[in-house]
N, C-alpha and C positions, 0 to 999 in steps of 0.2 A: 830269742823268740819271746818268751815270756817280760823282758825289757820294753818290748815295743808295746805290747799286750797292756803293759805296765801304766808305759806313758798313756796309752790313748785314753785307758781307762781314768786319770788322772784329768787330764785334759779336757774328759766327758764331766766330770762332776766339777773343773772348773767353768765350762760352760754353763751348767743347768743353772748354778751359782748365782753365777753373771744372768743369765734369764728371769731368775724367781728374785733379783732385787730389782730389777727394772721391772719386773710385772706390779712388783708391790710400791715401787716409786710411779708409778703410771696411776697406780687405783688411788692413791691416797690423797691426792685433789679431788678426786669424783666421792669418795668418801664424804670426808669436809666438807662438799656442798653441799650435799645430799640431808643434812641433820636436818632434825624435827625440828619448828622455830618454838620459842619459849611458852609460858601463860600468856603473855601479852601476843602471841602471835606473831605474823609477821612484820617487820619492821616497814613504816610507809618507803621510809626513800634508801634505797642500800647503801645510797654513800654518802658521806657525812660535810661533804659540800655542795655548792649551785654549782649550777652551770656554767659562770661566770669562769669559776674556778679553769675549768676545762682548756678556755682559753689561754690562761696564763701559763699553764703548763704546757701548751702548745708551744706559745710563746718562747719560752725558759731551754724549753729542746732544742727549737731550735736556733735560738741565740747560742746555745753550748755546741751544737756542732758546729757553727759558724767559725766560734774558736776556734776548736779542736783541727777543724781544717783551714783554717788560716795556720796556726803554727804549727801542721804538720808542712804544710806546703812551705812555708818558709825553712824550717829546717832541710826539705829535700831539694830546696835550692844552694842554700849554704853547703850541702854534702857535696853536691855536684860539680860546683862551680870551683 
């Protein structure tokens, strides 16, 4: 009796564990954006390239999956066949 009692009790403070790091891995992005911006204030543009940019990494994604699914699809031919 007191074994079971045991475990559960165990089990409860492996849970809460497992809650209170996900509570605090969930807050600490909202944290982080959340800061005061410096003396100079806020910055005009948040990210440190045009828009140009944007494209290209468009681009680059999906040229990589295009790969990524070309040689997977060829390997799952070669498995099969």
């Amino acid at each position: 009796m007191k074994l079971k009692a045991l475990l559960t009790v165990t089990s409860l403070k492996k849970r809460l564990a497992q809650v209170l790091v996900m509570a605090v891995l969930f807050v600490s992005p909202l944290v982080g954006i959340c800061q005061v911006p410096g003396p100079g204030g806020p910055p005009e543009t948040p990210v440190p390239f045009d828009d140009n940019m944007n494209l290209v990494f468009l681009t680059a994604g999906v040229v990589f999956a295009l790969i990524v699914s070309v040689r997977y699809f060829r390997k799952k031919a070669t498995t099969t066949a």
